[in-house]
Biopython code that builds the backbone (N, CA, C, O; Angstrom):
import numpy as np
from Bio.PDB.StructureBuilder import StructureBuilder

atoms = [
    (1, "UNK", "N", (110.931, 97.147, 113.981)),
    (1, "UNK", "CA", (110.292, 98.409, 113.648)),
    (1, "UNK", "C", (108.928, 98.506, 114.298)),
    (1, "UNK", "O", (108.280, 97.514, 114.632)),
    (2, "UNK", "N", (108.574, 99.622, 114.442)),
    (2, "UNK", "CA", (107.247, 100.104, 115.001)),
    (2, "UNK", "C", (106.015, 99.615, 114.324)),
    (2, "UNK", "O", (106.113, 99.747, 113.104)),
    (3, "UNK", "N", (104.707, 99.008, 114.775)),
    (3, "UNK", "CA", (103.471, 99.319, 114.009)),
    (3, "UNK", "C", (103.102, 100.093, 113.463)),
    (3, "UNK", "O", (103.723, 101.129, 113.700)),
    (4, "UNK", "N", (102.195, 100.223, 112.639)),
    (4, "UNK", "CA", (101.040, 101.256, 113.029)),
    (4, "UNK", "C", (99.705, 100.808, 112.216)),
    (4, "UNK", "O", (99.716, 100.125, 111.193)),
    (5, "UNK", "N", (98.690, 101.264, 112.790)),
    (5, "UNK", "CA", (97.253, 100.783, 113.005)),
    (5, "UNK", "C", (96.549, 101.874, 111.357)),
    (5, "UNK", "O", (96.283, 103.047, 111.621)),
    (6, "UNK", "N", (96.397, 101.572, 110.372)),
    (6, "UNK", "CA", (95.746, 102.477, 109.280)),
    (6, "UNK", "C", (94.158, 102.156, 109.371)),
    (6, "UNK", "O", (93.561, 101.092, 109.537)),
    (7, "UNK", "N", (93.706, 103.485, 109.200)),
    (7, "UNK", "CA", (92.087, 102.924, 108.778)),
    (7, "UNK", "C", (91.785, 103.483, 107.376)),
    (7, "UNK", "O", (92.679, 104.183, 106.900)),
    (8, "UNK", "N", (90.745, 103.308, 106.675)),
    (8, "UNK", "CA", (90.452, 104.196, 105.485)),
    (8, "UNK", "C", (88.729, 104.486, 106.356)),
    (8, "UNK", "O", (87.809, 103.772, 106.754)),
    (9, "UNK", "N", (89.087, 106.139, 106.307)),
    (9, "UNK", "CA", (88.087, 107.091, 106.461)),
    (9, "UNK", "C", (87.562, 107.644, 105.348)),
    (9, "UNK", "O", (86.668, 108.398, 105.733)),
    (10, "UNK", "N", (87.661, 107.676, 103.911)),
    (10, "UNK", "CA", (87.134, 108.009, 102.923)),
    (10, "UNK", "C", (87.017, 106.851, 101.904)),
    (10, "UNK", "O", (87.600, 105.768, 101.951)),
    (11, "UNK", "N", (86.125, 107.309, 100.953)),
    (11, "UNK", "CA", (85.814, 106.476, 99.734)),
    (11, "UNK", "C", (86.921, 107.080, 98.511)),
    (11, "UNK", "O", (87.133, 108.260, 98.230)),
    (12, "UNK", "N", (87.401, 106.117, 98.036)),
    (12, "UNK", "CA", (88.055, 105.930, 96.596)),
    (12, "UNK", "C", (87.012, 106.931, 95.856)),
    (12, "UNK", "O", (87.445, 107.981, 95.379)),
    (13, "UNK", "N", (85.246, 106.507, 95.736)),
    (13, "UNK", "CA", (84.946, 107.315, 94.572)),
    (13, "UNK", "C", (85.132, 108.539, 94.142)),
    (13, "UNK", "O", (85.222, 109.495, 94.913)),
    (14, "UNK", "N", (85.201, 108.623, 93.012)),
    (14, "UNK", "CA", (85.476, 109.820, 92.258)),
    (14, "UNK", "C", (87.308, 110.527, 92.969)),
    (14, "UNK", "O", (87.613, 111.649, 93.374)),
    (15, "UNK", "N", (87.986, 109.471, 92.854)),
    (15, "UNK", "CA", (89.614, 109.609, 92.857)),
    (15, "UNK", "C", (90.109, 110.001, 92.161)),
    (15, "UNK", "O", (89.302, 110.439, 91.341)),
    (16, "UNK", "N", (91.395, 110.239, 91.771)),
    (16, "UNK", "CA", (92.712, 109.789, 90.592)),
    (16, "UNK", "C", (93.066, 108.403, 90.791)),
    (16, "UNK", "O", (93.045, 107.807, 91.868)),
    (17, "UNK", "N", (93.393, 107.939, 89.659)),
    (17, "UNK", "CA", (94.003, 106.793, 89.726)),
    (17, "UNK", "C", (94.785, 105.952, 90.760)),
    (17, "UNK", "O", (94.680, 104.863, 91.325)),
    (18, "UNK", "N", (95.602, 106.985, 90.718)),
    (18, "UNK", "CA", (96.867, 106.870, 91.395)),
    (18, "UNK", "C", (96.715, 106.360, 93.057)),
    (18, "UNK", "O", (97.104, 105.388, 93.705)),
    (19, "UNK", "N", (95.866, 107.687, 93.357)),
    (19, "UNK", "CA", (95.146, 107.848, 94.986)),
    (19, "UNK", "C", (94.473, 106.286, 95.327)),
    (19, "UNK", "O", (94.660, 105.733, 96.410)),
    (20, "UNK", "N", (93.805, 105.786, 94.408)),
    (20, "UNK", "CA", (92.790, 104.338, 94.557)),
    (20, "UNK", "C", (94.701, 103.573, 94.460)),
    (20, "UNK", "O", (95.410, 103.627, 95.466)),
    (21, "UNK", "N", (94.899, 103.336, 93.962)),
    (21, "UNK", "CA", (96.051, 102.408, 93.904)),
    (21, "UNK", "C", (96.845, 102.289, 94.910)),
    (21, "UNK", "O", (97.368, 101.251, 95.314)),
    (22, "UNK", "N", (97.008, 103.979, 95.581)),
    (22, "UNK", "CA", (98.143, 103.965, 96.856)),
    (22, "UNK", "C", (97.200, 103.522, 98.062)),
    (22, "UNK", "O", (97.585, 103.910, 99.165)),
    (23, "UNK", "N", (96.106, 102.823, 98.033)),
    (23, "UNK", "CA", (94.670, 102.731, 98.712)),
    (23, "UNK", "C", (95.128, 101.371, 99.055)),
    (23, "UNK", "O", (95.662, 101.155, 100.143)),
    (24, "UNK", "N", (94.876, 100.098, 97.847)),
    (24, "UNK", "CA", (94.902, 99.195, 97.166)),
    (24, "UNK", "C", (96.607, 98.659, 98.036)),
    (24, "UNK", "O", (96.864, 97.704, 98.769)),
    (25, "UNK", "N", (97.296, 99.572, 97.610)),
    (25, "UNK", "CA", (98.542, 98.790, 97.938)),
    (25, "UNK", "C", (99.012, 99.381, 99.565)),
    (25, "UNK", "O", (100.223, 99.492, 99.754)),
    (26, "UNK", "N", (98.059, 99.754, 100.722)),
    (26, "UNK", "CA", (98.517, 99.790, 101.567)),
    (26, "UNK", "C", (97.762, 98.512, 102.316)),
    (26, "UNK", "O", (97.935, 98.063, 103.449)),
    (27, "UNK", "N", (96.556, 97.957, 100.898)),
    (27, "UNK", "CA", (95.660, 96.800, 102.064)),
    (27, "UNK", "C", (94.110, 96.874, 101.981)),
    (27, "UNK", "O", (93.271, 95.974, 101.936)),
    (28, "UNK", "N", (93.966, 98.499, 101.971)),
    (28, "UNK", "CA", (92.193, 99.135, 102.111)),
    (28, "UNK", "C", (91.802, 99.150, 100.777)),
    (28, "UNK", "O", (92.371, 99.471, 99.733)),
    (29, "UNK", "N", (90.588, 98.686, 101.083)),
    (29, "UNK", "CA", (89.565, 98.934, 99.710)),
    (29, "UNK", "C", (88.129, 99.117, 100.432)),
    (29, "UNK", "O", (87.096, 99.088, 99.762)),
    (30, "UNK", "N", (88.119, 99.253, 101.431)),
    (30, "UNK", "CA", (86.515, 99.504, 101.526)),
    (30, "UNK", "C", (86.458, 100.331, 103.057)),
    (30, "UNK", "O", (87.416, 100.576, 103.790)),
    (31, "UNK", "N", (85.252, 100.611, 103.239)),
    (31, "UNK", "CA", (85.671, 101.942, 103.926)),
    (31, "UNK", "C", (85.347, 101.339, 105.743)),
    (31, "UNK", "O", (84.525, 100.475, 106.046)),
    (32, "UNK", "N", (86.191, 102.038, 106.638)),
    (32, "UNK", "CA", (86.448, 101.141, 107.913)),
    (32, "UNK", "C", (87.339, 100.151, 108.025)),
    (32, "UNK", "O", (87.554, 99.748, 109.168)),
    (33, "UNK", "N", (87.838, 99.718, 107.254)),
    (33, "UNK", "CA", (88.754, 98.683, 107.215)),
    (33, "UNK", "C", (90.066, 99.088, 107.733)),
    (33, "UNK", "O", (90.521, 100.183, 107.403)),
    (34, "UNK", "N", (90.850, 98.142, 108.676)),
    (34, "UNK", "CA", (91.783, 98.476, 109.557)),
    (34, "UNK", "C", (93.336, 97.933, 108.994)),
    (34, "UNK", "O", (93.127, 96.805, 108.549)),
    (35, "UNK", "N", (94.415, 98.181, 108.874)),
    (35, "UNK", "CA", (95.336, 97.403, 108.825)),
    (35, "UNK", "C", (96.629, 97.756, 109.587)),
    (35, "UNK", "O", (96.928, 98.892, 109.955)),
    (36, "UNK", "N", (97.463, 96.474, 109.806)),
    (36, "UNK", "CA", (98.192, 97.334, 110.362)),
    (36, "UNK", "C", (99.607, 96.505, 109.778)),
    (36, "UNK", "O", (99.909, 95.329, 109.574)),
    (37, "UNK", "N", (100.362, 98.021, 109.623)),
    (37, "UNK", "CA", (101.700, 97.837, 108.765)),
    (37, "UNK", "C", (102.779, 98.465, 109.576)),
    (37, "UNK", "O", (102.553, 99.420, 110.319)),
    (38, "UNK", "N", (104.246, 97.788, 109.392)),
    (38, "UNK", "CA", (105.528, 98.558, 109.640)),
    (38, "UNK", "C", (105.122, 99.507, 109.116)),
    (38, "UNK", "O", (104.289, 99.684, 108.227)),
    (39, "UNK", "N", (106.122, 100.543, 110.055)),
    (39, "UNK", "CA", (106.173, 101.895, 109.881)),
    (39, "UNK", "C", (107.191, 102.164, 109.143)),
    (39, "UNK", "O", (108.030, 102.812, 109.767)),
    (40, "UNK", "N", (107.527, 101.898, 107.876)),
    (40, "UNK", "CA", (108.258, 102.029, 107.033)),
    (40, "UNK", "C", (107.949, 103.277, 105.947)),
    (40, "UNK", "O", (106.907, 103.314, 105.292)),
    (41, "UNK", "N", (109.168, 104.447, 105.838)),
    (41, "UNK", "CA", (109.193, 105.639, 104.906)),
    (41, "UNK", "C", (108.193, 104.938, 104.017)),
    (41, "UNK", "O", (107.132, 105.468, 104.348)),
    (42, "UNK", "N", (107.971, 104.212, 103.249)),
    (42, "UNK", "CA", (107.320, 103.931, 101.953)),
    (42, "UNK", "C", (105.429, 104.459, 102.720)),
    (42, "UNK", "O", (104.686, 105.367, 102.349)),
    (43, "UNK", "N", (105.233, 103.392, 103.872)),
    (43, "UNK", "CA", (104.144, 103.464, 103.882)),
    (43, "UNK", "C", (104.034, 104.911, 104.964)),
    (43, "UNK", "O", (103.114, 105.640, 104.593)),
    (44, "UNK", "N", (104.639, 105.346, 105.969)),
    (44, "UNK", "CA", (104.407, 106.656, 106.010)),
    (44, "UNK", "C", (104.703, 108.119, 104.885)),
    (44, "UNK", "O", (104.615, 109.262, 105.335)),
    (45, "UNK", "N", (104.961, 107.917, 103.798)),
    (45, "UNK", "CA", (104.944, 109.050, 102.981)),
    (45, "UNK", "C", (103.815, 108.578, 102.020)),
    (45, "UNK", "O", (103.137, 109.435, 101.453)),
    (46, "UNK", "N", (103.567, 107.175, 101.798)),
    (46, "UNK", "CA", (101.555, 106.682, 101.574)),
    (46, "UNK", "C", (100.803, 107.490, 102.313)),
    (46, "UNK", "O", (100.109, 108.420, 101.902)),
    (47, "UNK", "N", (100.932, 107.160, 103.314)),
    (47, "UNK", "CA", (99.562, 108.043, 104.289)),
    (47, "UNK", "C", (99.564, 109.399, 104.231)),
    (47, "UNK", "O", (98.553, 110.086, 104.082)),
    (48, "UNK", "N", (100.971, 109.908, 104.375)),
    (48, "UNK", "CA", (101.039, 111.494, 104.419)),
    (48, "UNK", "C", (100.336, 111.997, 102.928)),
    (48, "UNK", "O", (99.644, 112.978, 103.199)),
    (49, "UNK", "N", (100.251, 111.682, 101.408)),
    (49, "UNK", "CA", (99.703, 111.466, 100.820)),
    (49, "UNK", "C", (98.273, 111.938, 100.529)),
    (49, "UNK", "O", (97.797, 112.883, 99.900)),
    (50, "UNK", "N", (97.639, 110.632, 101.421)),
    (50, "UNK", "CA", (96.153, 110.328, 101.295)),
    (50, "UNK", "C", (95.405, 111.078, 102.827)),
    (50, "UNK", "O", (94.253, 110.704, 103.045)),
    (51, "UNK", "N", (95.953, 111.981, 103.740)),
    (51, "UNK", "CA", (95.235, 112.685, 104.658)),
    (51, "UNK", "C", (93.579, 112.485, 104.750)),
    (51, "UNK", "O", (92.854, 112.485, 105.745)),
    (52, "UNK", "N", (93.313, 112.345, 103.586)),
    (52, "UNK", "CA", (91.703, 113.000, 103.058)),
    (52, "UNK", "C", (90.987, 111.614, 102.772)),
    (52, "UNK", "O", (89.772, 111.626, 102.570)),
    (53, "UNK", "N", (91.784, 110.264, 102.742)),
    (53, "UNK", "CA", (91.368, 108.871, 103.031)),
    (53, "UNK", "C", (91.733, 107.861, 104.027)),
    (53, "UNK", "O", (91.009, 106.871, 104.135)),
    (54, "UNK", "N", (92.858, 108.006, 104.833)),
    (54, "UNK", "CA", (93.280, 107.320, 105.833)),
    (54, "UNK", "C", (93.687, 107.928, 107.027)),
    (54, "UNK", "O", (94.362, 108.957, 107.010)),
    (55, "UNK", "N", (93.283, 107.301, 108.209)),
    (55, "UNK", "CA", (93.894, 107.746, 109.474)),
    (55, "UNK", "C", (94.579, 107.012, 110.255)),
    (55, "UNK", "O", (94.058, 105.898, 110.320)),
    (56, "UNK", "N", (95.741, 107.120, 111.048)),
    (56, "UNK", "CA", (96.517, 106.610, 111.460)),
    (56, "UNK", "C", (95.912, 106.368, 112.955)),
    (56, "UNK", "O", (96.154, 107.465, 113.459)),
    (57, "UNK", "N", (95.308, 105.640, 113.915)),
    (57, "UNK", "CA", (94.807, 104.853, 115.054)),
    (57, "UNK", "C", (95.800, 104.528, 115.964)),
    (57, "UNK", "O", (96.846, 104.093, 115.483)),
    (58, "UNK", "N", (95.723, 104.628, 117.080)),
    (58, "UNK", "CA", (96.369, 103.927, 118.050)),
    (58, "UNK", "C", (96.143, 102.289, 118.820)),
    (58, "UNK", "O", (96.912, 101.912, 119.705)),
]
sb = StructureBuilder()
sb.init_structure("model")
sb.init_model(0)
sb.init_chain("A")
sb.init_seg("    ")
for serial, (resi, resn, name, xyz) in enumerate(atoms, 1):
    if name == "N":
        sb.init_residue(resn, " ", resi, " ")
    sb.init_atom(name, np.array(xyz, "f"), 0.0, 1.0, " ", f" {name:<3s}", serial, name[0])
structure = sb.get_structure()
């Protein structure tokens, strides 16, 4: 399967729960931080999600 490169461009504060958790379980907790995950439905319908905290990098 394919990579792909996540960053977190926003802060958790003042979230929903939920949003910090789908944060948490892609890897990111602090802001700039890079990861990189299969491109698996789970974690692309995560990101599609969180628009407004993560960006997808090349």
């Amino acid at each position: 399967m394919a990579k792909i490169k996540i960053k977190q461009i926003g802060s958790p504060i003042r979230r929903p729960e939920a949003q910090r958790k789908m944060l948490i379980g892609l890897g990111l907790n602090k802001m700039n931080r890079i990861v990189e995950l299969e491109a698996t439905a789970e974690v692309l319908g995560t990101v599609a999600k969180l628009p407004h905290l993560v960006a997808v990098i090349d």
